[in-house]
N, C-alpha and C positions, 0 to 999 in steps of 0.2 A: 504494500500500500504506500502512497505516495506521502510522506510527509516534510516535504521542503517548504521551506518559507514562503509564503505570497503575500503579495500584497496588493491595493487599490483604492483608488477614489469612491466612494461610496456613495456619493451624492451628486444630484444630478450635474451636468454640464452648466458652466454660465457661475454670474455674480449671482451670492449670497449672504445671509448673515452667516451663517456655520459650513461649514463644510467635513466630511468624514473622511478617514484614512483608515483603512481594517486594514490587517495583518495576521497569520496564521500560519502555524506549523513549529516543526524545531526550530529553537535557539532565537523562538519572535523577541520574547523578553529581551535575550539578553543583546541583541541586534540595536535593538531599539534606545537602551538606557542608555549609551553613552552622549547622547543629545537631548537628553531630560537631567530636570536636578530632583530626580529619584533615584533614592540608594538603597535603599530596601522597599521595596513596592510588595502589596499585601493586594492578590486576588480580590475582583467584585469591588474593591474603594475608587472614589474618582480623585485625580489629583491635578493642583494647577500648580504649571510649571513653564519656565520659558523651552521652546527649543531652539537651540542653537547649533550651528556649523561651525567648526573650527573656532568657537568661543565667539561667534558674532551671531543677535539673537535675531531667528527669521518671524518667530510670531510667540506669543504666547498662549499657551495651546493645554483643554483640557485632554487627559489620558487615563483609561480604564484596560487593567488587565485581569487577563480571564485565566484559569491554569483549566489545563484537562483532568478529567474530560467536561468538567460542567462550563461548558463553553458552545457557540452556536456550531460549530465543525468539527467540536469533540477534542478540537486540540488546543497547546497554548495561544492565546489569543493577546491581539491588542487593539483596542480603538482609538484613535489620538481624533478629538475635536481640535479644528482650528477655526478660525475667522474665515469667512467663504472666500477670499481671492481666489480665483483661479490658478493666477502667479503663487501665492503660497501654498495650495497645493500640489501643483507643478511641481516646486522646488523638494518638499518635501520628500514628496513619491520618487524625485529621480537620486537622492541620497539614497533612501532607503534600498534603493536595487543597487547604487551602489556599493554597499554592504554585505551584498548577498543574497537579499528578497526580491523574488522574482515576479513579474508583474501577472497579476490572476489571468485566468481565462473567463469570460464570461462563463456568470455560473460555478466559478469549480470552487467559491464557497460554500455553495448550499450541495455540491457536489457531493464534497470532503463531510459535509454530516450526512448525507445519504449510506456511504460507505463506513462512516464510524457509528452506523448506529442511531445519528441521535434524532432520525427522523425515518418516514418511509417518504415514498418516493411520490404518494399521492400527495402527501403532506406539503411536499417538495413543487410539484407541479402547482398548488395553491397558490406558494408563495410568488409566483409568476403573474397570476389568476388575480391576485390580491393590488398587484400594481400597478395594472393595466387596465384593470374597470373601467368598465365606462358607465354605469348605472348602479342603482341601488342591488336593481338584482344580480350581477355578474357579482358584486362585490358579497353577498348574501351567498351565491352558490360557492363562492369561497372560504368564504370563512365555515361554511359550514365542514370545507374539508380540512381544512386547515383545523378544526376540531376534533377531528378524527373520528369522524360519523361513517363515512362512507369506507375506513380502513378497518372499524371495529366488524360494519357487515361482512367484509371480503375476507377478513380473520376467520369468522363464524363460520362463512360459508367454506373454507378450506379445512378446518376442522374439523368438519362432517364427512369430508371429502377422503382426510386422513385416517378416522375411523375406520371410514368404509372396504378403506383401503386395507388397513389393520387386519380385520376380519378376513377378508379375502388371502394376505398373508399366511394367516391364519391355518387358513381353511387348505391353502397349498402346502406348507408344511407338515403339517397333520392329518391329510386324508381319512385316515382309520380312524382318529379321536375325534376329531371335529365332523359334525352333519351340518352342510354349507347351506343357506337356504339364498334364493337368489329371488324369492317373494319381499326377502326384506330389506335387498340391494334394491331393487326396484321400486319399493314404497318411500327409501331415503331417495332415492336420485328425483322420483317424483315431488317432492318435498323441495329438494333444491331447485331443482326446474323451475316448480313455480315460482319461488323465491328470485330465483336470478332474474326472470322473467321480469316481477313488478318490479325489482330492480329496473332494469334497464327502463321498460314504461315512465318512470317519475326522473329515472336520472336524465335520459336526453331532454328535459327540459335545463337542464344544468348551462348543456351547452349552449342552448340557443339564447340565454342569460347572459352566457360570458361572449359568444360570436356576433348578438345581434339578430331578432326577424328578419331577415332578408325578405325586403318590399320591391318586388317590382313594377315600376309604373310604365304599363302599357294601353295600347292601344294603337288605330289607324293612326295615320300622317296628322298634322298639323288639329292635332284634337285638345293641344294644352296641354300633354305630360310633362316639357320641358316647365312652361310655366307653373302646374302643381307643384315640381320637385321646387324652385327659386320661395313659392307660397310656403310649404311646409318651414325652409329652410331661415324665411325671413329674410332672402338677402340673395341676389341676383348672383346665380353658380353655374345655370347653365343657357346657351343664346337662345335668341327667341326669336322668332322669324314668321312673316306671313309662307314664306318658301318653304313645301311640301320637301321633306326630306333633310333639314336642317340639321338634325341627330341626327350621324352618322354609327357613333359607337355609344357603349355603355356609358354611363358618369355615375360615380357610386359616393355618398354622403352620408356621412352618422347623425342622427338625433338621439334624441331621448323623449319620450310622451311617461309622465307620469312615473317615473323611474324605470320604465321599459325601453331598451336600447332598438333603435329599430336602424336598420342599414336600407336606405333607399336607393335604388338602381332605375334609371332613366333609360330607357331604350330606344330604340328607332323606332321610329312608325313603319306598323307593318302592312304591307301595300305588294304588289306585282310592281318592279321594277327592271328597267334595261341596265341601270348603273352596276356595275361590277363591286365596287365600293359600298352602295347603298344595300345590294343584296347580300354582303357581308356582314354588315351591320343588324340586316334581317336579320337571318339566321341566329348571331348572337341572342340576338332580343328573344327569339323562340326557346333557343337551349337557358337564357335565364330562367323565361317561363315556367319551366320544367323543374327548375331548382330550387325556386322561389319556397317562402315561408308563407308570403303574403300576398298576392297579386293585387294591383289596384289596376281596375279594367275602366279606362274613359271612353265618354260615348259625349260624340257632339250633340246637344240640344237640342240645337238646330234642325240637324240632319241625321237622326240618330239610327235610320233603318238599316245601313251597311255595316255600321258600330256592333247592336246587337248580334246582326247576324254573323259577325266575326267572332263577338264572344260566344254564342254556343258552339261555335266549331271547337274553341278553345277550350272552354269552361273545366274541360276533363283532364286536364293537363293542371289543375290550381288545388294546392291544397287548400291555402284559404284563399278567398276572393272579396274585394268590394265592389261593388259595379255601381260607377261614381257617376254621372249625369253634370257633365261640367258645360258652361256658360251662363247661368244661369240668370247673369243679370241680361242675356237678348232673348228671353221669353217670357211668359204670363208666369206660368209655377211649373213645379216640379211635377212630371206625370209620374203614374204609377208605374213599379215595377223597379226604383230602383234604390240600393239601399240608403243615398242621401244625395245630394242634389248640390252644387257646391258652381262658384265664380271664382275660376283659380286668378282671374284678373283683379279681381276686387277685393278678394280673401272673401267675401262671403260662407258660410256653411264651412270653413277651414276648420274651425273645433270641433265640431259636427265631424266631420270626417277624424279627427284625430281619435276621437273617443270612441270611433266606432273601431278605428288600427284596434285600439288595446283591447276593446270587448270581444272584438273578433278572432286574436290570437292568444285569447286568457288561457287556454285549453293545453298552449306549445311554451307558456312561458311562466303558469304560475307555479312556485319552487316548493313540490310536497317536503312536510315535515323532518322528512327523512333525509337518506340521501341523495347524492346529486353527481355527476360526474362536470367535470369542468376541460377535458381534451377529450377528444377524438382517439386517441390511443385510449386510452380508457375502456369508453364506451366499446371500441373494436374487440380488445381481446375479452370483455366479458360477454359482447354477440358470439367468441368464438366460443368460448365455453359453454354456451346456451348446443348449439351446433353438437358439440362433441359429447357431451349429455343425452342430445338426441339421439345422436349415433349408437351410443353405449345401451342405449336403454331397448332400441330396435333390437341389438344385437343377443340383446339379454334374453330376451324372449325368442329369438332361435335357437337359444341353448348352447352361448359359445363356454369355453373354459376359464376357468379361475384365474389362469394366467393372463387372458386376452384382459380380461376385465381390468387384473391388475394394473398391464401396461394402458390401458384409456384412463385410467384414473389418476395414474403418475403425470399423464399429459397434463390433466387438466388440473392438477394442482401445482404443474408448471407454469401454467399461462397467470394463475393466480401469484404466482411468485412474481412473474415477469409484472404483472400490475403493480404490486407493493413494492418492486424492487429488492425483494430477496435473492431472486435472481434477477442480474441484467448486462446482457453486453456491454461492455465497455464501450463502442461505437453508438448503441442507441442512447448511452448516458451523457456522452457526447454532442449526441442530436438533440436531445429536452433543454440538457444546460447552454447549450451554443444561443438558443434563443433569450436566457437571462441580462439584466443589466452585468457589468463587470463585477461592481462592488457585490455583487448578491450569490 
């Protein structure tokens, strides 16, 4: 296990009042004290002190050190506070590696307590989850992991798994002494099933908390989706043109409605075109279609017969859908049939529409009790283990051997490993941390 010195800036980029310098690994302490007037430093206390180069003092600067392993990476630790300059922590950080501290890799602090122990890797993934929120909820399906709700089920559910496995051991060892029953492999595995099952049911709501509904605003040409996205957003993002075919490509924009993060996607108008460009653009705009959280389908007012009739071709392609009626200041009222009626020129019916966003995707974003997944790797290897469950339990019932059983059981308290990071390549540990700030 790697335990050399590192080190890093911890706080974000730019002027501030404070600013962080972590350190960690062997001989961080004693690295560190010959430019502090600390001569015996005592774990856990905070101490102010000048630090100084060569007896000329660069800032005066709080410092806290940690011993192992009660430390955030399990090993000896330092955090020196200075005054935010960017220049004084420049200076700082390039002494420090001067001495033998090597500059972090993004991530390979929360790395090094992955590997010592002093976290799982779910925990770990949180802590990414946690600083990058963009709404109440992303930040809610975090902390919920970061509490360790969703590692105590994964715990449970492998522990059942290990039993199961036990028994079957068991039952291979001992043929003559043990009577193996495979009615009672079958009624656990059933048991876990359905458990992992409502699992996953409540957790991908996790993600679509921390990723964002994915809103796609479609419709024909020149129907107003460029101008709804500029209305939602308050503030002119994308052009606007009487010219049919204006959006060419996607434009993608973050909000927030009520603490719900919604990701809106602008697309082309989709229409029969010669342009080569334009029918690129098509295309895009249909495979969003398809991906979408949310659709917002516009229909001119005006002229809303060709609109419609685009939307039931479409309609089966949407998981959710609004079907908006936009102009609404060049008509009498809103006819029937569609869910709100709205003047993307004027903002009219604009909150109207927003509250219908949330009420209409309460179902993909509101975050049960329980738990929650917050990545994509997550959710994939416990769909895998839903799969291999399946498999096992088919197999069970044509009567394979204690052996076969055994090795599907090894597997999949494999993949449960690979989730916690009990087990995990060095190269996938690599890929989660590569995306952390440095300092973290």
């Amino acid at each position: 296990m790697i335990h050399d010195p590192i080190c890093a800036i911890a706080t974000s980029p730019g002027i501030s009042a404070l600013g962080i310098i972590r350190c960690s690994g062997e001989g961080s302490w004693e690295k560190l004290l010959p430019f502090v007037n600390v001569t015996d430093p005592k774990p856990w206390r905070l101490y102010l002190t000048p630090f100084t180069i060569n007896g000329e003092m660069i800032d005066e600067v709080m410092i806290a050190f940690y011993k192992s392993p009660k430390s955030y990476t399990g090993e000896d630790m330092v955090e020196l506070i200075s005054h935010g300059s960017p220049l004084i922590l420049r200076i700082i950080l390039q002494e420090l590696i001067k001495v033998g501290f090597r500059q972090a890799l993004p991530g390979e602090f929360t790395k090094r307590a992955v590997l010592n122990g002093k976290m799982d890797l779910i925990k770990a993934e949180s802590i990414e989850t946690l600083v990058s929120a963009h709404s109440k909820k992303a930040l809610k399906a975090a902390l919920s992991n970061y509490s360790g709700r969703l590692s105590q089920t994964i715990n449970r559910i492998r522990e059942t798994l290990l039993e199961l496995l036990a028994k079957v051991e068991v039952e291979l060892n001992y043929p003559d002494e043990i009577e193996g029953s495979d009615d009672e492999i079958i009624r656990e595995l059933e048991k876990t099933l359905s458990r992992v099952k409502k699992l996953i049911r409540h957790g991908e709501n996790g993600i679509v908390a921390v990723n964002g509904v994915k809103t796609v605003i479609a419709g024909r040409t020149n129907v107003g989706k460029s101008t709804l996205l500029n209305a939602l957003l308050r503030r002119d993002r994308a052009i606007v043109t009487d010219i049919p075919g204006t959006t060419r490509d996607t434009i993608e924009e973050d909000i927030s409605i009520n603490g719900i993060y919604f990701r809106l996607v602008d697309t082309a108008g989709i229409r029969e075109s010669s342009d080569k460009v334009e029918r690129i653009g098509i295309e895009r705009s249909l495979k969003q279609i398809k991906e979408a959280d949310l659709v917002l389908f516009m229909v001119d007012l005006i002229e809303p017969e060709n609109d419609l009739e685009l939307y039931e071709k479409l309609r089966k392609e949407f998981r959710h859908s609004i079907l908006i009626g936009n102009k609404l200041d060049m008509v009498e009222k809103c006819p029937d049939g569609f869910d709100v009626c709205i003047s993307a020129k004027t903002g009219r019916g604009i909150d109207k529409l927003e509250n219908l966003m949330v009420e209409r995707t309460q179902d993909i974003t509101e975050l049960y009790p329980d738990e929650v997944f917050v990545t994509e790797r997550q959710l994939a290897l416990v769909q895998r283990s839903v799969e291999m469950i399946e498999e096992i339990l088919e197999a069970l019932k044509s009567g394979i051997t204690p052996d076969v059983v055994g090795s599907y059981l090894q597997q999949i308290i494999f993949i449960y490993d690979e989730l916690t990071g009990r087990y995990s390549a060095e190269d996938l540990l690599d890929k989660i941390f590569g995306n952390f700030c440095v300092g973290k």
